[in-house]
VMD Tcl script that builds the backbone (N, CA, C; Angstrom):
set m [mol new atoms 309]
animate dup $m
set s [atomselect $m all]
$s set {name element resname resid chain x y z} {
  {N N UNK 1 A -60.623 190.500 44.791}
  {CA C UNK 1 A -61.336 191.599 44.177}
  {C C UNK 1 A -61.957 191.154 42.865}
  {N N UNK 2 A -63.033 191.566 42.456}
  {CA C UNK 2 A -64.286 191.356 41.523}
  {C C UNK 2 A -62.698 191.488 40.153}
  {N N UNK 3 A -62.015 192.388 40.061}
  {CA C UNK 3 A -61.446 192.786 38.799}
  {C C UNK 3 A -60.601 191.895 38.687}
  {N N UNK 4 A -60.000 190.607 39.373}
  {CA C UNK 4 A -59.107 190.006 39.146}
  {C C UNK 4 A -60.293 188.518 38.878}
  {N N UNK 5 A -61.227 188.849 38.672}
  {CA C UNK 5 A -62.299 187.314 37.702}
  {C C UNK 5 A -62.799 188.359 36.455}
  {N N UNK 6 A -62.855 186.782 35.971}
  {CA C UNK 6 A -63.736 186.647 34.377}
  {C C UNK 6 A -65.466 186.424 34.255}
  {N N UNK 7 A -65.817 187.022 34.463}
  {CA C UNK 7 A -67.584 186.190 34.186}
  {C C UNK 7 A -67.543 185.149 33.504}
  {N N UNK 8 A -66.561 185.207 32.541}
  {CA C UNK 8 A -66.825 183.384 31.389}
  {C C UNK 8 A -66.460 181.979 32.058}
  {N N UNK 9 A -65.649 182.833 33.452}
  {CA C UNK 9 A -65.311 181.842 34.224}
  {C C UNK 9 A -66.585 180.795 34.686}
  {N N UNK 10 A -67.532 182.052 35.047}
  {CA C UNK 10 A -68.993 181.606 35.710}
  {C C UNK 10 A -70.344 180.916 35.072}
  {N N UNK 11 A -69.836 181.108 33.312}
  {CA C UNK 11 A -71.073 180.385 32.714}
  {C C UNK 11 A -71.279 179.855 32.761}
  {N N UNK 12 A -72.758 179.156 32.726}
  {CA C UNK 12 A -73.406 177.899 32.360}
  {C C UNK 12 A -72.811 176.945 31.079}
  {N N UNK 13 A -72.661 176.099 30.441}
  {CA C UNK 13 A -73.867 175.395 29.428}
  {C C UNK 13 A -74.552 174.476 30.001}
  {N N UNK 14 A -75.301 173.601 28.771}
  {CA C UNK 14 A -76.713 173.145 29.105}
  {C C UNK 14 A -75.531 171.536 29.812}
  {N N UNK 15 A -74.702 171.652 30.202}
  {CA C UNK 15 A -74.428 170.257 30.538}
  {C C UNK 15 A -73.949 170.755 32.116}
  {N N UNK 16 A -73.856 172.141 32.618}
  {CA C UNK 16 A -73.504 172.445 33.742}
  {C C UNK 16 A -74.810 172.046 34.953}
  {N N UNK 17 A -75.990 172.401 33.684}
  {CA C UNK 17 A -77.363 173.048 34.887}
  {C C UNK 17 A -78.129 171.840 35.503}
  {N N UNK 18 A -77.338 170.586 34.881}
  {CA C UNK 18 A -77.970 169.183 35.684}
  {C C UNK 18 A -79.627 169.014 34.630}
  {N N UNK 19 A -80.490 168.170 35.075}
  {CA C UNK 19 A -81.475 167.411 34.142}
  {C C UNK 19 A -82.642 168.628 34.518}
  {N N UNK 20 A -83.333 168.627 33.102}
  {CA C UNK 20 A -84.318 169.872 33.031}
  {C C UNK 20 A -84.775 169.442 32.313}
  {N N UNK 21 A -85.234 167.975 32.161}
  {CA C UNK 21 A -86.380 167.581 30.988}
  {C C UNK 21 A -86.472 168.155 29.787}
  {N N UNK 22 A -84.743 168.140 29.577}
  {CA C UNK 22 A -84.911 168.672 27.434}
  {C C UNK 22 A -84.658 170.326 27.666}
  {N N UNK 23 A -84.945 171.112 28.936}
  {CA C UNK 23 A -85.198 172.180 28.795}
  {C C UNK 23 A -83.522 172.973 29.272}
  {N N UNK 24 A -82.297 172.080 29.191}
  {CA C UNK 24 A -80.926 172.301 29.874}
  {C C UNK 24 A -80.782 173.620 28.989}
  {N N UNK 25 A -80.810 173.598 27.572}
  {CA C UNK 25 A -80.167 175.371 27.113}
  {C C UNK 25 A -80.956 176.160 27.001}
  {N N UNK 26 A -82.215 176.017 27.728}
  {CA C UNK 26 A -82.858 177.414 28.088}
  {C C UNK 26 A -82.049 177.912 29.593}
  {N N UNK 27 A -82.002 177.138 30.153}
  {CA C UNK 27 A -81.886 176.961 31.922}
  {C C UNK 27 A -80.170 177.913 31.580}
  {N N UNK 28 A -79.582 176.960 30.563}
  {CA C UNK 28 A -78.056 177.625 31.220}
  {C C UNK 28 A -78.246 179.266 30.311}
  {N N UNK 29 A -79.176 179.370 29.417}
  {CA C UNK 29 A -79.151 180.995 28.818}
  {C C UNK 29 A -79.644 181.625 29.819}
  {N N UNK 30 A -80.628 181.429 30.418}
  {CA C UNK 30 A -81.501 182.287 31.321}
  {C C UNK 30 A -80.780 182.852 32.358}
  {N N UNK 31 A -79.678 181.727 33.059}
  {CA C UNK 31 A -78.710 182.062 33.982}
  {C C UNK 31 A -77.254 182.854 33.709}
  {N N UNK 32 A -77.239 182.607 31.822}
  {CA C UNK 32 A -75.737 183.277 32.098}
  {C C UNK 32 A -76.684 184.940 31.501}
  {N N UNK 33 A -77.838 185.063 30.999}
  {CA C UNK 33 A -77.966 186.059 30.937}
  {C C UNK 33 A -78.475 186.916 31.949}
  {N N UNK 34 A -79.099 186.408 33.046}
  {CA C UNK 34 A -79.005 186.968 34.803}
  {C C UNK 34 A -77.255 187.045 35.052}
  {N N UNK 35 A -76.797 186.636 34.783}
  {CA C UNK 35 A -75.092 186.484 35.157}
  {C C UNK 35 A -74.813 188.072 34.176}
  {N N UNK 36 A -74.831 188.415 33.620}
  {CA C UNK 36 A -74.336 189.002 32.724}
  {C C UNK 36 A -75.213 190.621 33.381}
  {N N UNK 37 A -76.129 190.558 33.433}
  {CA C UNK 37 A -77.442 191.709 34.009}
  {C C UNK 37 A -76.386 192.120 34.861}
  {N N UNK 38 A -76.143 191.192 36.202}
  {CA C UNK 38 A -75.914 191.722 37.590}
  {C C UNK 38 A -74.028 191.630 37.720}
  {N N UNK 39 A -73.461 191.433 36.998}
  {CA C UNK 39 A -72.110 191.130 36.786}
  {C C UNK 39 A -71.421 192.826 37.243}
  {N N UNK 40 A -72.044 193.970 36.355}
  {CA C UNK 40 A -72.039 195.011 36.796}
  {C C UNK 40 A -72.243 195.665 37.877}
  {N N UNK 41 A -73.485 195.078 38.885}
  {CA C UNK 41 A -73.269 195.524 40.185}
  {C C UNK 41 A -72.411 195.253 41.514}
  {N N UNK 42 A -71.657 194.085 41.040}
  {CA C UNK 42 A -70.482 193.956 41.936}
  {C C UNK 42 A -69.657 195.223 41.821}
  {N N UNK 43 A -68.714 195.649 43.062}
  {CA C UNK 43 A -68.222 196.854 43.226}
  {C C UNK 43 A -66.765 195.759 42.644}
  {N N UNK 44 A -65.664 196.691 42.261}
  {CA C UNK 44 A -64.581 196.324 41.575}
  {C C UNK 44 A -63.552 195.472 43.256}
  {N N UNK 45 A -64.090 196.787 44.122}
  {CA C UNK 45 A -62.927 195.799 45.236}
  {C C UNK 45 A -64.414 194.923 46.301}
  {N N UNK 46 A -65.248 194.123 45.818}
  {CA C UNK 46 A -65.667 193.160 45.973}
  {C C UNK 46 A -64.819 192.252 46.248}
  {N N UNK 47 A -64.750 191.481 47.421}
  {CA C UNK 47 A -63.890 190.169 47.560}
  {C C UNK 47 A -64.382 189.455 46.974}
  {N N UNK 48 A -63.175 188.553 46.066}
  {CA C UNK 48 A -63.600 187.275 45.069}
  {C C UNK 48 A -64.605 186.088 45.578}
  {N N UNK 49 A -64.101 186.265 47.113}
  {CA C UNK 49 A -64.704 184.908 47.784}
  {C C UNK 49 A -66.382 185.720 47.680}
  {N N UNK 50 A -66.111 186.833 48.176}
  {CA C UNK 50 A -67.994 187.219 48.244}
  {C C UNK 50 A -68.711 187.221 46.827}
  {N N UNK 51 A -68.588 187.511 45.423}
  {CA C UNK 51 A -68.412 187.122 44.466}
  {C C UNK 51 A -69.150 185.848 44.237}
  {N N UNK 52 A -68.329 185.364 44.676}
  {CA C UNK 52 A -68.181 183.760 44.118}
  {C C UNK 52 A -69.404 183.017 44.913}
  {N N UNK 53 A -69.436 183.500 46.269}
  {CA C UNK 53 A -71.024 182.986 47.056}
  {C C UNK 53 A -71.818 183.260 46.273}
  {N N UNK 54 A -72.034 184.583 46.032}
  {CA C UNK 54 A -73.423 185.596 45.917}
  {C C UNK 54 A -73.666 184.453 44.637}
  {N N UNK 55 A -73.226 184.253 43.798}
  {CA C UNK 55 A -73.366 183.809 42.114}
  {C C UNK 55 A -73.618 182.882 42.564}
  {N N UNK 56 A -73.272 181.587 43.616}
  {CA C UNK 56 A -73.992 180.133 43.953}
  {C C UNK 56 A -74.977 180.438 44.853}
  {N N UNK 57 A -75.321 181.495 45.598}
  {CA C UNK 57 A -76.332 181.671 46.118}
  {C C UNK 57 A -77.471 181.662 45.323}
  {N N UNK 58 A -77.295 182.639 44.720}
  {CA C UNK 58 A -77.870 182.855 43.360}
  {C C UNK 58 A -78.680 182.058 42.514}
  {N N UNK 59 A -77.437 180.918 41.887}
  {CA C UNK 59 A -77.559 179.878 41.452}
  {C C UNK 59 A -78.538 178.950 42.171}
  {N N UNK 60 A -78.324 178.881 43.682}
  {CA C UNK 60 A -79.241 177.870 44.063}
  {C C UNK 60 A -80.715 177.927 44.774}
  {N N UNK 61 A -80.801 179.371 44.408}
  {CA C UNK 61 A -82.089 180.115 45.252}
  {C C UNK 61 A -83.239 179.954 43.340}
  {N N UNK 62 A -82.271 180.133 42.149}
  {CA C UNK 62 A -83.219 180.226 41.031}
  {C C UNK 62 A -83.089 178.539 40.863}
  {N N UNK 63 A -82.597 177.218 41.368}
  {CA C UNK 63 A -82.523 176.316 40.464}
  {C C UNK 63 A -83.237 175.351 41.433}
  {N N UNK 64 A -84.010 176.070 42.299}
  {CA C UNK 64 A -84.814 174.801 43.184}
  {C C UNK 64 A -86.036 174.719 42.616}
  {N N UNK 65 A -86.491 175.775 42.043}
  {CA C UNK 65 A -87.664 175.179 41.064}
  {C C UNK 65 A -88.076 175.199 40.295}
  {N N UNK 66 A -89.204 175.736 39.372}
  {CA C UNK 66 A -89.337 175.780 37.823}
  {C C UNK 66 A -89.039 177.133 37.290}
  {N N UNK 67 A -88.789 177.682 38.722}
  {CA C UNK 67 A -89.231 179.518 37.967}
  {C C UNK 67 A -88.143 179.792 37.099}
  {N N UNK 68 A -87.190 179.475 36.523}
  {CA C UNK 68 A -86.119 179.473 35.665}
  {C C UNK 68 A -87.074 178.913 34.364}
  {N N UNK 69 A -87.709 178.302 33.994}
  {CA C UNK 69 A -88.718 177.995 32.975}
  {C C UNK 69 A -89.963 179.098 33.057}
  {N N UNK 70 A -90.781 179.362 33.855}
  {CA C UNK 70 A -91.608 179.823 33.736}
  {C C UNK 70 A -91.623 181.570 33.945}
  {N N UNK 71 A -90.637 181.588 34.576}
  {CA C UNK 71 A -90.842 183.632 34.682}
  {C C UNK 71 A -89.753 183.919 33.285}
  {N N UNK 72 A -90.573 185.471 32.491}
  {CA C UNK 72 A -89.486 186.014 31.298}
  {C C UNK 72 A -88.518 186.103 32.181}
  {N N UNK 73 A -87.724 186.782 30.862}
  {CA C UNK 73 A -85.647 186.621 31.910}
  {C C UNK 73 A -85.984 188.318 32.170}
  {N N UNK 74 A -86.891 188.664 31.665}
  {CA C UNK 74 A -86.844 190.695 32.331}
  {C C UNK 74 A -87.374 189.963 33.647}
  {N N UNK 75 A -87.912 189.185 34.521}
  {CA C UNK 75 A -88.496 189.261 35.984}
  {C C UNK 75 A -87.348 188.459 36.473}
  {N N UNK 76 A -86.842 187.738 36.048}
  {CA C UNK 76 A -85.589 186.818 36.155}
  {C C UNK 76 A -84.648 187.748 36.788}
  {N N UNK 77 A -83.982 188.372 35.777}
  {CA C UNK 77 A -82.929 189.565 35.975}
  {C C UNK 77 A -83.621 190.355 36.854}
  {N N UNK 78 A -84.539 191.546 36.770}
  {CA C UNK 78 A -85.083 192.047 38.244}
  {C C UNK 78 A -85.162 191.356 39.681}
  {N N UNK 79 A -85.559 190.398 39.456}
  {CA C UNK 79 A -85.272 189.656 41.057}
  {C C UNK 79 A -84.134 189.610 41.285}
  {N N UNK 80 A -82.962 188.916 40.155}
  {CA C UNK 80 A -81.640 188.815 40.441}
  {C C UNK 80 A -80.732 190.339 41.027}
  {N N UNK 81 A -81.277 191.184 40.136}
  {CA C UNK 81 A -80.365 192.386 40.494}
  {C C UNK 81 A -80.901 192.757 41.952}
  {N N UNK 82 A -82.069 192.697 42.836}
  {CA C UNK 82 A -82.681 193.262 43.723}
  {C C UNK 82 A -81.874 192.216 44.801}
  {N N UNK 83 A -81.962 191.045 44.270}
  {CA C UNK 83 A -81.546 190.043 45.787}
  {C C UNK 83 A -79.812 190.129 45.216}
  {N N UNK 84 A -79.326 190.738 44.650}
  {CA C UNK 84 A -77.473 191.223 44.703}
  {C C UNK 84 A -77.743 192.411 45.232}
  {N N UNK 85 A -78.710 193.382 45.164}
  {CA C UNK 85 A -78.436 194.746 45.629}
  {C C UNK 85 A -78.586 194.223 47.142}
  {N N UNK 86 A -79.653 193.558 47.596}
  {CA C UNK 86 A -79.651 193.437 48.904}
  {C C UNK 86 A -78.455 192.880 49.772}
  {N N UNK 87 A -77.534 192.149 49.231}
  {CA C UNK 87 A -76.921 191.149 49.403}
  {C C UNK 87 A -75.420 191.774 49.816}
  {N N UNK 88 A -75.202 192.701 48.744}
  {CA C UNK 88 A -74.103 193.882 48.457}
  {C C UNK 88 A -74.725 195.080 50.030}
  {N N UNK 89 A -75.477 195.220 50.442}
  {CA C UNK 89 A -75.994 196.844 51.128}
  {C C UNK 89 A -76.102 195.902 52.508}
  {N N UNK 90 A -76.045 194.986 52.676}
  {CA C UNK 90 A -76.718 193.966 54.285}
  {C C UNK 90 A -75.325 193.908 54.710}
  {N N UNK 91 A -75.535 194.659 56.143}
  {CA C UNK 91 A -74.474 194.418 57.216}
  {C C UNK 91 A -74.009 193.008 57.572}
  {N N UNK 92 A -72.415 192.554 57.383}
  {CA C UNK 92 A -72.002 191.476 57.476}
  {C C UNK 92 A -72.426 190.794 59.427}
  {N N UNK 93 A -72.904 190.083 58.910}
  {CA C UNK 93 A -73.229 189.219 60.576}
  {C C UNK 93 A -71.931 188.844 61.287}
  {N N UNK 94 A -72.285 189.117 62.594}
  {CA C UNK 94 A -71.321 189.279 63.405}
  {C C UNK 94 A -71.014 187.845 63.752}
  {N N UNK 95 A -69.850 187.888 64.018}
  {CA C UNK 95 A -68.982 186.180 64.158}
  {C C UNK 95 A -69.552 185.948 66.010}
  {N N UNK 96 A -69.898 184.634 65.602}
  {CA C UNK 96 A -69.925 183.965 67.136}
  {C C UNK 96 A -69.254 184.037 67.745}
  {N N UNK 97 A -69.168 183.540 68.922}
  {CA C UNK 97 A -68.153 183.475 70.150}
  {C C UNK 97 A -67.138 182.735 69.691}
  {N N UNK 98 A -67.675 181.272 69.297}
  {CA C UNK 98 A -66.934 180.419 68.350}
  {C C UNK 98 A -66.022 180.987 67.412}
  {N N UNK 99 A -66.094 181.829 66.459}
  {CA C UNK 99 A -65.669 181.984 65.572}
  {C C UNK 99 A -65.000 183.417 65.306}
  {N N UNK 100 A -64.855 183.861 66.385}
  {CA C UNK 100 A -64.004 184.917 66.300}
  {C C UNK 100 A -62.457 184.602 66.223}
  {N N UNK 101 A -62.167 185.987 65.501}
  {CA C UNK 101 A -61.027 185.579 64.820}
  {C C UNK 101 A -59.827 186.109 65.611}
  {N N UNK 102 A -58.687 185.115 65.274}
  {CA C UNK 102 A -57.997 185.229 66.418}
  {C C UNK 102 A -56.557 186.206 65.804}
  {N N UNK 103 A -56.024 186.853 66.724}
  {CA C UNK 103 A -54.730 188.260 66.532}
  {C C UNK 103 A -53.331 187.654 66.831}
}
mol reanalyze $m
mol bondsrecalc $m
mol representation Tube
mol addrep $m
């Protein structure tokens, strides 16, 4: 559950966000302050494990390209909160044949 983590657990600094040409403590502000925006829309009995995706999802959907430099952090945070709202409201996909779980 979301209430048994820390967000400080989840911050950046500029030595987390990997090489950004000089630009590492914009990159890790931009992200812990998207971190901080959408931290609130997790529901409290959120599973930790879902949590913990959504924020590397997250992480790796804003760090494939420049737009962490080039969009303000108000379009930053709006995208972020819209792709957690979606993320939070989307029916969990149904397990394969494979991967059904066993009683």
């Amino acid at each position: 559950m979301k209430a048994l983590l820390k967000i400080q657990d989840y911050l950046f600094s500029p030595q987390d966000v990997g090489d950004w040409d000089g630009e590492e403590e914009l990159v890790a502000d931009q992200m812990n302050a998207i971190y901080h925006a959408i931290w609130p829309q997790f529901p409290e009995e959120t599973p930790t494990g879902q949590v913990e995706t959504l924020l590397s999802q997250l992480w790796q959907q804003l760090s494939a390209d420049t737009l962490l430099l080039e969009a303000s952090e108000d379009e930053l945070i709006d995208w972020a909160q819209t792709y957690i709202e979606n993320q939070l409201s989307a029916e969990p996909e149904p397990l394969d044949d494979d991967e059904e779980e066993e009683y």
